[in-house]
Backbone atoms as SQL, in Angstrom:
CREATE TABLE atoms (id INTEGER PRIMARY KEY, chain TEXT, resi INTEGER, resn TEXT, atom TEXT, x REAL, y REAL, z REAL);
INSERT INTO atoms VALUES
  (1, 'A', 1, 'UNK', 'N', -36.829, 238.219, 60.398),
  (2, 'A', 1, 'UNK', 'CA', -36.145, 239.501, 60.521),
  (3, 'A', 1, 'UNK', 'C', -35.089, 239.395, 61.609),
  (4, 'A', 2, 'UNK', 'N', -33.724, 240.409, 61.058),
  (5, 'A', 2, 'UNK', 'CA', -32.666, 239.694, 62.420),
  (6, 'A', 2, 'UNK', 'C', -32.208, 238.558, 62.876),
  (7, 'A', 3, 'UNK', 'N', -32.148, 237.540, 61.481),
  (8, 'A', 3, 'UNK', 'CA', -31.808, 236.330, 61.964),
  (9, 'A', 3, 'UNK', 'C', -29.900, 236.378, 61.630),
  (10, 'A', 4, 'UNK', 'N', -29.482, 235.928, 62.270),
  (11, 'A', 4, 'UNK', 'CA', -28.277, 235.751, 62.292),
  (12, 'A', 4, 'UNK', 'C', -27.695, 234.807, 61.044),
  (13, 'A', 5, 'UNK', 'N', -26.677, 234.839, 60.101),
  (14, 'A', 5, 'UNK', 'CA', -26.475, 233.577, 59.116),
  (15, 'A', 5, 'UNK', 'C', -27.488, 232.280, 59.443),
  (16, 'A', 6, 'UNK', 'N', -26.661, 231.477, 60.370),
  (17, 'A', 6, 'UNK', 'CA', -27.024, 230.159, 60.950),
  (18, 'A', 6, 'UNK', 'C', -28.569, 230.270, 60.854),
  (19, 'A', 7, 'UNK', 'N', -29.223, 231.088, 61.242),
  (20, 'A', 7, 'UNK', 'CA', -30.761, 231.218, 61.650),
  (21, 'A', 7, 'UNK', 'C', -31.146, 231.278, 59.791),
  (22, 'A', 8, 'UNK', 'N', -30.957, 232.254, 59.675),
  (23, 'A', 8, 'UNK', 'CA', -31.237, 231.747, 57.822),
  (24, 'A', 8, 'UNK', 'C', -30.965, 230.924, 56.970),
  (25, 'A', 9, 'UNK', 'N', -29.752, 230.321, 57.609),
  (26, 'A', 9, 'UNK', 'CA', -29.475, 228.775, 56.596),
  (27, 'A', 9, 'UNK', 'C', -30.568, 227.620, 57.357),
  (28, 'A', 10, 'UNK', 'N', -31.295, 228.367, 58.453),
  (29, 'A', 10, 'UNK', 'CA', -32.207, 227.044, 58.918),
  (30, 'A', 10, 'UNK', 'C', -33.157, 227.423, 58.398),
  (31, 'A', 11, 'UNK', 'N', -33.595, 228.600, 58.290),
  (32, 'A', 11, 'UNK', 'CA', -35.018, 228.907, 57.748),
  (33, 'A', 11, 'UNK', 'C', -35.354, 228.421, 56.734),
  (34, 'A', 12, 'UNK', 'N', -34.283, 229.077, 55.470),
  (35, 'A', 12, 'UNK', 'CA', -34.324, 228.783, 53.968),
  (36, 'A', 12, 'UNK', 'C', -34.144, 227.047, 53.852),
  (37, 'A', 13, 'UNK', 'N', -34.082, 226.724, 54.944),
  (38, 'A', 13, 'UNK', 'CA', -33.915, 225.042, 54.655),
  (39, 'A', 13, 'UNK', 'C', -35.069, 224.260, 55.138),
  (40, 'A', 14, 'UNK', 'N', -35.636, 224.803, 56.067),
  (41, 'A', 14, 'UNK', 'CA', -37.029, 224.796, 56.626),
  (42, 'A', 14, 'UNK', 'C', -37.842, 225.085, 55.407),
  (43, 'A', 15, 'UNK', 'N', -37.643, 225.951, 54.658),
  (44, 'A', 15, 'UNK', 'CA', -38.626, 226.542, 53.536),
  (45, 'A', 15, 'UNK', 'C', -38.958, 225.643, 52.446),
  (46, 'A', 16, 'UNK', 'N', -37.331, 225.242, 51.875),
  (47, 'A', 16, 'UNK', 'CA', -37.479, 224.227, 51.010),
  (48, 'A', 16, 'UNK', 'C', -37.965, 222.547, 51.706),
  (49, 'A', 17, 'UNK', 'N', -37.868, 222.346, 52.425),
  (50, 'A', 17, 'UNK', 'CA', -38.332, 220.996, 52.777),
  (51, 'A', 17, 'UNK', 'C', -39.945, 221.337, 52.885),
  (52, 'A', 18, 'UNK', 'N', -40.359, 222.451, 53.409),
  (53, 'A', 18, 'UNK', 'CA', -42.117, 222.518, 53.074),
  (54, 'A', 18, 'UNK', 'C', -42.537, 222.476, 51.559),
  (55, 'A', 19, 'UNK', 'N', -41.553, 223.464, 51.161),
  (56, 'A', 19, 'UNK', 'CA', -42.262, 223.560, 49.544),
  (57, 'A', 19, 'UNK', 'C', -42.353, 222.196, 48.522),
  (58, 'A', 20, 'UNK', 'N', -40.912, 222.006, 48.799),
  (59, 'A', 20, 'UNK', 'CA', -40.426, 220.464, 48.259),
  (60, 'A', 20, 'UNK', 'C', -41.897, 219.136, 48.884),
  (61, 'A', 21, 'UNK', 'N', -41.064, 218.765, 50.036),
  (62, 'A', 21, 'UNK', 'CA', -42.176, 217.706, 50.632),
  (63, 'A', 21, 'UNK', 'C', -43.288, 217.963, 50.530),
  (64, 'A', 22, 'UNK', 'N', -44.182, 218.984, 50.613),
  (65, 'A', 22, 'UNK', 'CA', -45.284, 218.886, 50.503),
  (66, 'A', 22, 'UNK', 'C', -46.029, 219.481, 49.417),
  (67, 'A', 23, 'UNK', 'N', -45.299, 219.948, 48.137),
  (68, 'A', 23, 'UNK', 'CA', -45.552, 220.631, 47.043),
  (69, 'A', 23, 'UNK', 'C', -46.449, 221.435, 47.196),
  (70, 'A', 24, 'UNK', 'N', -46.031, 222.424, 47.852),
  (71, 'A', 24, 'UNK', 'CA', -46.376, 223.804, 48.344),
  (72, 'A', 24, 'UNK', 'C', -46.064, 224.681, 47.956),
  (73, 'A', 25, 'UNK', 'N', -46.486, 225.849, 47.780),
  (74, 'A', 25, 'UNK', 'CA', -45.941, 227.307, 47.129),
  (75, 'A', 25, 'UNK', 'C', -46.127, 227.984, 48.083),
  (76, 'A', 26, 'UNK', 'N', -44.599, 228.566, 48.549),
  (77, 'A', 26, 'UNK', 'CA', -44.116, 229.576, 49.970),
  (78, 'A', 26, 'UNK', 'C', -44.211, 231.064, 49.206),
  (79, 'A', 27, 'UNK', 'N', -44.705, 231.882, 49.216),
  (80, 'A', 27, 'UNK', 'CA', -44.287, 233.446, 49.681),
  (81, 'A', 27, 'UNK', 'C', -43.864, 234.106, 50.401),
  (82, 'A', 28, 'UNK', 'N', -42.616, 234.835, 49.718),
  (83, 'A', 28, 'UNK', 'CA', -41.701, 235.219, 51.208),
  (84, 'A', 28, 'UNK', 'C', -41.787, 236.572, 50.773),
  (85, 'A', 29, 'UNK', 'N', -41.742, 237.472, 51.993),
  (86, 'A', 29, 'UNK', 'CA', -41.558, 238.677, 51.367),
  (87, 'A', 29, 'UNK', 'C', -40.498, 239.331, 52.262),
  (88, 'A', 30, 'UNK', 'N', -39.722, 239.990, 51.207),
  (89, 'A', 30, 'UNK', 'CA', -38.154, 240.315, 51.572),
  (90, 'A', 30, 'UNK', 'C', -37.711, 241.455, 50.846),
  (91, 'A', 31, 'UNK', 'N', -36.669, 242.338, 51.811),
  (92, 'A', 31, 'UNK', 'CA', -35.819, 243.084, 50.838),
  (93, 'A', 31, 'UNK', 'C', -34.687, 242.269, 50.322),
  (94, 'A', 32, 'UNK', 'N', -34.151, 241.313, 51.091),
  (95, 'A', 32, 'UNK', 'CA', -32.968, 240.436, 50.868),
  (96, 'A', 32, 'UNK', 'C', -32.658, 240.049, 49.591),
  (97, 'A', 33, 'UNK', 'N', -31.989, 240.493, 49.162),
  (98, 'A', 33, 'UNK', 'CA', -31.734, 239.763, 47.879),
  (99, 'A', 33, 'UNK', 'C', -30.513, 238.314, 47.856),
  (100, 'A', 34, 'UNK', 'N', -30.139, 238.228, 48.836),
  (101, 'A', 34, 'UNK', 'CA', -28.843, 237.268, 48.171),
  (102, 'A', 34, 'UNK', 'C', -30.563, 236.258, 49.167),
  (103, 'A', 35, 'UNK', 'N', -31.001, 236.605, 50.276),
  (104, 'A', 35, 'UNK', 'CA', -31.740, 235.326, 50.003),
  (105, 'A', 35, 'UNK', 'C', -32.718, 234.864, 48.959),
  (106, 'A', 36, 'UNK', 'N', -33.487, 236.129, 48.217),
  (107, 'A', 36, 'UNK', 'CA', -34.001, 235.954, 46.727),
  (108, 'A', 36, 'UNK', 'C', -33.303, 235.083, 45.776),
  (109, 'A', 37, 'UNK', 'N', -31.739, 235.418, 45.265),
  (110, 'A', 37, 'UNK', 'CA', -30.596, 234.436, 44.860),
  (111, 'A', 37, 'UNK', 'C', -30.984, 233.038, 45.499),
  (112, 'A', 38, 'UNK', 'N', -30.889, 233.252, 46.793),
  (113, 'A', 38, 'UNK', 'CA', -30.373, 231.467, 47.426),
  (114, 'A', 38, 'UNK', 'C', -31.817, 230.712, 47.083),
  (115, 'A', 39, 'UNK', 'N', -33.330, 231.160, 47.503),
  (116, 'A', 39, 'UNK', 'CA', -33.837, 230.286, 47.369),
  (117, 'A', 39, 'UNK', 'C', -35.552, 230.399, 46.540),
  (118, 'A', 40, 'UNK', 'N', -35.462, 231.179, 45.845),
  (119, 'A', 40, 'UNK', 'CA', -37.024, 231.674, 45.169),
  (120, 'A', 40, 'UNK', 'C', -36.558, 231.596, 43.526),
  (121, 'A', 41, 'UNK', 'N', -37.598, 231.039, 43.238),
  (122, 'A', 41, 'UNK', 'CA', -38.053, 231.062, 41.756),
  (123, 'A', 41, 'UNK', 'C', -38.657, 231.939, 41.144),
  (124, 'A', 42, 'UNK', 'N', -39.374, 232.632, 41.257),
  (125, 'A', 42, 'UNK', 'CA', -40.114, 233.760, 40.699),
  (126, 'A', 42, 'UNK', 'C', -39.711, 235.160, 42.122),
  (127, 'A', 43, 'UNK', 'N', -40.053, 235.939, 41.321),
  (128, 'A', 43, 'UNK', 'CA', -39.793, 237.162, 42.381),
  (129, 'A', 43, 'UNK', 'C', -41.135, 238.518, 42.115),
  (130, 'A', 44, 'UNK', 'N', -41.626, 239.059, 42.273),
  (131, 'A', 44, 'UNK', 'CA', -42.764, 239.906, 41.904),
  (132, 'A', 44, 'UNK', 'C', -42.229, 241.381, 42.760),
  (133, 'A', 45, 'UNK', 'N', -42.099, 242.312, 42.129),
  (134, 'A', 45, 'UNK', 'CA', -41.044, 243.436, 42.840),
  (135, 'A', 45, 'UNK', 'C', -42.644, 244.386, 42.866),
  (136, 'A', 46, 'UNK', 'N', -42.852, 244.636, 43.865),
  (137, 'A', 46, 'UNK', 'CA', -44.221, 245.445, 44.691),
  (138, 'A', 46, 'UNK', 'C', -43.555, 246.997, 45.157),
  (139, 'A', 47, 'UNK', 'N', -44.580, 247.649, 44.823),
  (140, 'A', 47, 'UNK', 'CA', -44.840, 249.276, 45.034),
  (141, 'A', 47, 'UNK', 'C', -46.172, 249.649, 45.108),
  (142, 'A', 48, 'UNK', 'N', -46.431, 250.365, 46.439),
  (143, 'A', 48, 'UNK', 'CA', -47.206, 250.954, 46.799),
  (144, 'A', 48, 'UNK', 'C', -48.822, 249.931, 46.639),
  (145, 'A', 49, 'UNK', 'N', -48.347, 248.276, 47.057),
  (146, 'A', 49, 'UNK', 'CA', -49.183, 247.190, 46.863),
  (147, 'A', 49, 'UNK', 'C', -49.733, 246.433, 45.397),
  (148, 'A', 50, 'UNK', 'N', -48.725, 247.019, 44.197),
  (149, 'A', 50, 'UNK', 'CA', -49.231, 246.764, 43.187),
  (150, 'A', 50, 'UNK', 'C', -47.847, 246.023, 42.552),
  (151, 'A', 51, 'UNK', 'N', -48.054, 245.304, 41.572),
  (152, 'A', 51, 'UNK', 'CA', -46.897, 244.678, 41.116),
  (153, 'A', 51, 'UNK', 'C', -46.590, 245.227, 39.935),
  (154, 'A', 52, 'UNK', 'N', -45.120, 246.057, 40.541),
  (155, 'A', 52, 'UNK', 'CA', -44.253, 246.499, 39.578),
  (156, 'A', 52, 'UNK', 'C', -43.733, 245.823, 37.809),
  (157, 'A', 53, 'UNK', 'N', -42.882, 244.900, 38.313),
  (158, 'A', 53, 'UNK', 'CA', -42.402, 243.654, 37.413),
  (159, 'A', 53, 'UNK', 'C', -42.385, 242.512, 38.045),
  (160, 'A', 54, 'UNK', 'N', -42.418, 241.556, 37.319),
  (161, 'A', 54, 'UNK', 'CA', -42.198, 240.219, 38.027),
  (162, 'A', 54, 'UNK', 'C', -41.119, 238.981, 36.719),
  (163, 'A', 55, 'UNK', 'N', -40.683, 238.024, 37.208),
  (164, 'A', 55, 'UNK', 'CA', -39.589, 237.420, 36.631),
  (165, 'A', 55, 'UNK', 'C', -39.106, 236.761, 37.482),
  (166, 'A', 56, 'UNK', 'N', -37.504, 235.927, 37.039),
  (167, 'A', 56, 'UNK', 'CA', -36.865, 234.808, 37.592),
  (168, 'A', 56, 'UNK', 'C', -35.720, 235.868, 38.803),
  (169, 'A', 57, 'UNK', 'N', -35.194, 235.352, 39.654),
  (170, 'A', 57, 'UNK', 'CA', -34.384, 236.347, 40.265),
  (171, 'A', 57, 'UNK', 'C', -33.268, 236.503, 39.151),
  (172, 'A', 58, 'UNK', 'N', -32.749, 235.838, 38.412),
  (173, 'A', 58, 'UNK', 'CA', -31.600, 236.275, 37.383),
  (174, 'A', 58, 'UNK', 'C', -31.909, 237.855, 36.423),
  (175, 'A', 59, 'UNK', 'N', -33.480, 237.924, 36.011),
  (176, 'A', 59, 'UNK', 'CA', -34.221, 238.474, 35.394),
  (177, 'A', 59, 'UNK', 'C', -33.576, 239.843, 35.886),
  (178, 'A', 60, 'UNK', 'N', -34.405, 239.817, 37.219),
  (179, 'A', 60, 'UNK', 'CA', -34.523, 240.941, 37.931),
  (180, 'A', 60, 'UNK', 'C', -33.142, 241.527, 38.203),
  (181, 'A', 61, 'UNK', 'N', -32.126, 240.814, 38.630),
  (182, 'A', 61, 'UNK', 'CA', -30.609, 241.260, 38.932),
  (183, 'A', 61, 'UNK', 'C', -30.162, 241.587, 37.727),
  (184, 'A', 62, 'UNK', 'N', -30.567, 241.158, 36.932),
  (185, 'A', 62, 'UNK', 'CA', -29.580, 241.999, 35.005),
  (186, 'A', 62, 'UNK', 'C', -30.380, 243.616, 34.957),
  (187, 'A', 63, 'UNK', 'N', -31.037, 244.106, 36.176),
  (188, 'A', 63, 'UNK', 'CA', -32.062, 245.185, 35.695),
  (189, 'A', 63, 'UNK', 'C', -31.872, 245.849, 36.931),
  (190, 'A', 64, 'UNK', 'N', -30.265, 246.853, 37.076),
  (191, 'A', 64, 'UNK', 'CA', -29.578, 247.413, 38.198),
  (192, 'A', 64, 'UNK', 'C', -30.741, 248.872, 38.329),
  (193, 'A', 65, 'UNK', 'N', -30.932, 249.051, 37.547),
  (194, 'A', 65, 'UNK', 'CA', -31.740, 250.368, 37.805),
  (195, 'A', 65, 'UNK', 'C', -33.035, 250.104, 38.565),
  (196, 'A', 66, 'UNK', 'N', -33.544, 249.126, 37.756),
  (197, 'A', 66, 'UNK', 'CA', -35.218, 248.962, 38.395),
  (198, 'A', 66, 'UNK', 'C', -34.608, 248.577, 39.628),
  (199, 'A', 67, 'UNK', 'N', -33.614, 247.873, 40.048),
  (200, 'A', 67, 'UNK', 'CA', -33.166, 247.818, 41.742),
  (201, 'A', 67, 'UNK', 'C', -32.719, 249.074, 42.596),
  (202, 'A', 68, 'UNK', 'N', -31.966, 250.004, 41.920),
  (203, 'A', 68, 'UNK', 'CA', -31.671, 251.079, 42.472),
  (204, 'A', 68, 'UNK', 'C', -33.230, 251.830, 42.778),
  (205, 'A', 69, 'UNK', 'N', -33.880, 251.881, 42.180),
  (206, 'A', 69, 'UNK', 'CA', -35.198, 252.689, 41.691),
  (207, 'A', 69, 'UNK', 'C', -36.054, 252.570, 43.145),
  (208, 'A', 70, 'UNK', 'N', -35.819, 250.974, 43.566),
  (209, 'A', 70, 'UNK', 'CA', -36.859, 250.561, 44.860),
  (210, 'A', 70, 'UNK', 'C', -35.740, 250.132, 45.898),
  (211, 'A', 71, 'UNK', 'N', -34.157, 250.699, 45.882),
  (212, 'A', 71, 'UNK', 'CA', -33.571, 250.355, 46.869),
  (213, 'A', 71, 'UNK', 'C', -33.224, 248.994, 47.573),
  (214, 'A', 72, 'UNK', 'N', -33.071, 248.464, 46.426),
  (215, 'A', 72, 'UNK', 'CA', -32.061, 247.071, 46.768),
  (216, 'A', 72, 'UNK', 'C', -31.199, 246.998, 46.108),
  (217, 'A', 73, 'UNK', 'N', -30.529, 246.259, 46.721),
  (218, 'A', 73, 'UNK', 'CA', -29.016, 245.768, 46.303),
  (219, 'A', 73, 'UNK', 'C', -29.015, 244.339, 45.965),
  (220, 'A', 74, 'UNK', 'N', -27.857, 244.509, 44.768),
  (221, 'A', 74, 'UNK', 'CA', -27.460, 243.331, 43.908),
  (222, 'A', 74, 'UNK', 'C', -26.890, 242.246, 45.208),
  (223, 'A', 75, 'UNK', 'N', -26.924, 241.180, 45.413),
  (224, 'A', 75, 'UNK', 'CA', -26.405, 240.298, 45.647),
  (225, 'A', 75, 'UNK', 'C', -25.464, 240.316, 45.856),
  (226, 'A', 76, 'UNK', 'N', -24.051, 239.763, 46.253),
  (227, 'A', 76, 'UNK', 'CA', -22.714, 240.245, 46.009),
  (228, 'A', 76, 'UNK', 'C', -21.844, 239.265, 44.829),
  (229, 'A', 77, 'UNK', 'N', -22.341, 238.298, 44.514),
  (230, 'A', 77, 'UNK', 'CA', -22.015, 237.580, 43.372),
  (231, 'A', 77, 'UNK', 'C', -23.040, 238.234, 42.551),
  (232, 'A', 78, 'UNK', 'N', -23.917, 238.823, 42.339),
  (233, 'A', 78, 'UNK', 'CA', -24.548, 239.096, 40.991),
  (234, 'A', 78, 'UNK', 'C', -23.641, 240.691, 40.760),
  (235, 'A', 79, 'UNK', 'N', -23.391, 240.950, 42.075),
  (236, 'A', 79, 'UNK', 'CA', -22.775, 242.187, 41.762),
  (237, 'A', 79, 'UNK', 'C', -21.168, 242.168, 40.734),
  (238, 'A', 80, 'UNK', 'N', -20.238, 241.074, 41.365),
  (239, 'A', 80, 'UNK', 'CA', -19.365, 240.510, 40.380),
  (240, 'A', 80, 'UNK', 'C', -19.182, 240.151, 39.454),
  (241, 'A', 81, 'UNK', 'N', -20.271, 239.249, 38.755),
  (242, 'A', 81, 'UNK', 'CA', -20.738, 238.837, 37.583),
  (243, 'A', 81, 'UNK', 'C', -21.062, 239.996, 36.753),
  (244, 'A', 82, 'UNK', 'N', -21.502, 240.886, 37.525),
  (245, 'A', 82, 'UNK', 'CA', -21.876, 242.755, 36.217),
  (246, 'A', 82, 'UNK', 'C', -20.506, 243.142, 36.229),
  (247, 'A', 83, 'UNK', 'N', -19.382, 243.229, 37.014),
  (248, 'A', 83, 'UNK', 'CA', -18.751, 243.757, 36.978),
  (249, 'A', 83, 'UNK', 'C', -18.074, 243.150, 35.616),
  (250, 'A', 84, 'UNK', 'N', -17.715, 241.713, 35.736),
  (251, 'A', 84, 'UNK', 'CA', -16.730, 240.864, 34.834),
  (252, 'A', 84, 'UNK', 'C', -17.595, 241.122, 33.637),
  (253, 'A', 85, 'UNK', 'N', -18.984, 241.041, 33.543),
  (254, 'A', 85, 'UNK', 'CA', -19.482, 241.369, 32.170),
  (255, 'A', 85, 'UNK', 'C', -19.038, 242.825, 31.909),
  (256, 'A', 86, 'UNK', 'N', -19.274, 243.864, 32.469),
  (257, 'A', 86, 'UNK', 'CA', -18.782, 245.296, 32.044),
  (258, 'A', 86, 'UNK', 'C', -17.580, 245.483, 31.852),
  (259, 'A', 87, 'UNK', 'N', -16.336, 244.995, 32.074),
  (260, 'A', 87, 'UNK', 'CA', -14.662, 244.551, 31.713),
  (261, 'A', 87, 'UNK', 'C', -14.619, 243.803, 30.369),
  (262, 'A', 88, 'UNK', 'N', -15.989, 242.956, 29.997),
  (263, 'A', 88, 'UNK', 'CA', -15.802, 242.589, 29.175),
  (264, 'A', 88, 'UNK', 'C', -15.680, 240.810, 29.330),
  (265, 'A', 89, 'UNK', 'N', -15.504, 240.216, 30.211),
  (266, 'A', 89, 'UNK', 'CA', -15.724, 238.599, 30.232),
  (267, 'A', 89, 'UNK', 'C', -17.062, 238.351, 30.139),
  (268, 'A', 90, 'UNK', 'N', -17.176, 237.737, 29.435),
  (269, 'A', 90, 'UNK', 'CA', -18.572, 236.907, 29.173),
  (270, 'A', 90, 'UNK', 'C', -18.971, 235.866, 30.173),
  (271, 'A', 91, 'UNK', 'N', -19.891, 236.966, 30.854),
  (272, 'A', 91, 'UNK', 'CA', -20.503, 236.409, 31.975),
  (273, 'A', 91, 'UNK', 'C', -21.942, 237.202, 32.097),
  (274, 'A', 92, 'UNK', 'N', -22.557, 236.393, 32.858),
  (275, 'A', 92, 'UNK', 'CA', -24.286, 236.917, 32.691),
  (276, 'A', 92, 'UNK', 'C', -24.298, 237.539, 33.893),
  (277, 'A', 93, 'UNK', 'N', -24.347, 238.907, 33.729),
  (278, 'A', 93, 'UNK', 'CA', -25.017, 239.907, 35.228),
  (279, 'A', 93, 'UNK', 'C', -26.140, 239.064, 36.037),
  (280, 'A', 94, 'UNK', 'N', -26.694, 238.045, 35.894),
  (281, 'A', 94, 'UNK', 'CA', -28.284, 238.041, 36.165),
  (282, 'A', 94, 'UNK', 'C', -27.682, 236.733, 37.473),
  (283, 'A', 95, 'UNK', 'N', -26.022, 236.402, 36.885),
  (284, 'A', 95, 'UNK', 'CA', -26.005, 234.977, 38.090),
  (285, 'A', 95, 'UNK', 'C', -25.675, 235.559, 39.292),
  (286, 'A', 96, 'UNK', 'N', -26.182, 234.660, 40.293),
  (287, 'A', 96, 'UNK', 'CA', -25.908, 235.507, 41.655),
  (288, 'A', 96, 'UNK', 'C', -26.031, 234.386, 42.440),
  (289, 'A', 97, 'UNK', 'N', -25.615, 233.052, 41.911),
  (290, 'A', 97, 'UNK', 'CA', -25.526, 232.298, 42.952),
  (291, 'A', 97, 'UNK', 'C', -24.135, 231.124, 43.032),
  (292, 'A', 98, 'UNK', 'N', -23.318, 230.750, 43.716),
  (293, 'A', 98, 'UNK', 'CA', -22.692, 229.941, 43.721),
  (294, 'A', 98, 'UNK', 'C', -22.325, 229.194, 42.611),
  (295, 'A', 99, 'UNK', 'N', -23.298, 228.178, 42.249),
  (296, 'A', 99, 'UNK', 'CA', -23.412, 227.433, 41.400),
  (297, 'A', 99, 'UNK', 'C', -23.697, 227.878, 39.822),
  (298, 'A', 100, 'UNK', 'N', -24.559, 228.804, 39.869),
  (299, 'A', 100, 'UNK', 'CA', -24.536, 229.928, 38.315),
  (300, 'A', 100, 'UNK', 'C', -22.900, 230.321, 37.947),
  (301, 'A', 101, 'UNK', 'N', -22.011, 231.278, 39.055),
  (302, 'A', 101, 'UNK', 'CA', -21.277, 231.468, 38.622),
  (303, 'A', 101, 'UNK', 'C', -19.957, 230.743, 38.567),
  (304, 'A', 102, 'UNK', 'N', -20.061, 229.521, 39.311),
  (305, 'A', 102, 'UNK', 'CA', -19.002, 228.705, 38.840),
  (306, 'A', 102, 'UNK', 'C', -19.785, 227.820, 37.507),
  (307, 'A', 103, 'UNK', 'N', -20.310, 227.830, 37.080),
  (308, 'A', 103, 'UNK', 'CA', -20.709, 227.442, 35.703),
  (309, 'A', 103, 'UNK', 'C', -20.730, 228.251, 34.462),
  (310, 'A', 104, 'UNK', 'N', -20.543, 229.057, 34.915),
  (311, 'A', 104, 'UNK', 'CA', -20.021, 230.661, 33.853),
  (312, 'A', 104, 'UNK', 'C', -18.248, 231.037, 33.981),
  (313, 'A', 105, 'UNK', 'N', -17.687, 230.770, 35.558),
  (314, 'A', 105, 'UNK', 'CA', -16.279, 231.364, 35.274),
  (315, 'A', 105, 'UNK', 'C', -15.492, 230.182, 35.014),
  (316, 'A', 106, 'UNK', 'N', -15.899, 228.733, 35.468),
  (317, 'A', 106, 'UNK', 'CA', -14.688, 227.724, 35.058),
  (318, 'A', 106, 'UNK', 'C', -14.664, 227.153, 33.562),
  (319, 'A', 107, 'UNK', 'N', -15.884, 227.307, 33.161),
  (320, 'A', 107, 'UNK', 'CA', -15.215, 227.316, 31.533),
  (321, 'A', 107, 'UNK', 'C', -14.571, 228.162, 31.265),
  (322, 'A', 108, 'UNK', 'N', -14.598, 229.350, 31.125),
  (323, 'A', 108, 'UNK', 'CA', -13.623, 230.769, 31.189),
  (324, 'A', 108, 'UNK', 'C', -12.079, 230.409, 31.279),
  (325, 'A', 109, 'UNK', 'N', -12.110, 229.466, 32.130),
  (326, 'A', 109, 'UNK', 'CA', -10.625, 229.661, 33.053),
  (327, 'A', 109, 'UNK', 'C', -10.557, 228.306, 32.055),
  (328, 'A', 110, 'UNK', 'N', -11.069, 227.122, 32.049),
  (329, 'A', 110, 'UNK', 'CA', -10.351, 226.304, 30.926),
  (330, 'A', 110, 'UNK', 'C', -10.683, 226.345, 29.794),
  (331, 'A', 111, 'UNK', 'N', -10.913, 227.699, 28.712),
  (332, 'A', 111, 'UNK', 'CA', -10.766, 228.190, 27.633),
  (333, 'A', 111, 'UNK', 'C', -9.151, 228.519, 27.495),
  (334, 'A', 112, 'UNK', 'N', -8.491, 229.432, 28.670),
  (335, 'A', 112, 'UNK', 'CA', -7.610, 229.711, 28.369),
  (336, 'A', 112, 'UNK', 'C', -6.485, 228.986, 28.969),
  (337, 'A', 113, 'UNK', 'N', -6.783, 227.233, 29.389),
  (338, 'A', 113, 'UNK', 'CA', -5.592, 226.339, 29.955),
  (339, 'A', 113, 'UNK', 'C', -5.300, 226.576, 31.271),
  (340, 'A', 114, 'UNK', 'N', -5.736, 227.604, 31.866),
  (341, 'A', 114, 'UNK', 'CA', -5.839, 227.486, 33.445),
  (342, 'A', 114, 'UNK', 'C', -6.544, 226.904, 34.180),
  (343, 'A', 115, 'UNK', 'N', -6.248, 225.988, 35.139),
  (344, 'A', 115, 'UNK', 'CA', -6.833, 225.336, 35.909),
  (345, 'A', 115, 'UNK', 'C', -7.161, 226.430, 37.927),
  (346, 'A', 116, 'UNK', 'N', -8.461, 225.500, 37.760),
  (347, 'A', 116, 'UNK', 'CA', -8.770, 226.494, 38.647),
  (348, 'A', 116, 'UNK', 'C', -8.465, 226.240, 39.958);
């Protein structure tokens, strides 16, 4: 709680080298969503100690209401990705990470001969 960027790019890196190296399963519990995005596989969305829904974080970010409903916020790339899908580019609301959405917008861009 209150970690500054830097302090969370050590944590979440701390996290994965436990889970990884020692094939471990971490539970984190967070409102954060872009760190949900950066580093969790499953997500289990809890109310009043009981589990609401559960799914992949992509899952959960294509499902703006059930987020509004318990007061989180989209990511800020998953938030972009809804937007470009609601304009109409074919793009998946659910990506919210770096690497999702440059794998969704640069084909896009060399469909139509632009280089990116």
């Amino acid at each position: 709680a209150g970690l500054d960027p830097e302090g969370v790019e050590e944590m979440v890196e701390l996290l994965g080298e436990l889970g990884r190296d020692r094939h471990r399963t971490i539970l984190l519990a967070t409102h954060d969503m872009d760190l949900v995005a950066q580093c969790c596989h499953r997500v289990c969305l809890l109310e009043a100690g009981r589990t609401v829904w559960q799914g992949t974080p992509p899952e959960l970010f294509r499902q703006r209401g059930l987020l509004e409903a318990h007061h989180l916020r989209l990511p800020p790339l998953a938030r972009l990705m809804a937007e470009l899908a609601a304009a109409g580019c074919p793009t998946d609301p659910g990506a919210a990470t770096v690497e999702a959405a440059k794998n969704q917008i640069l084909p896009l861009w060399r469909e139509r001969g632009e280089q990116p």
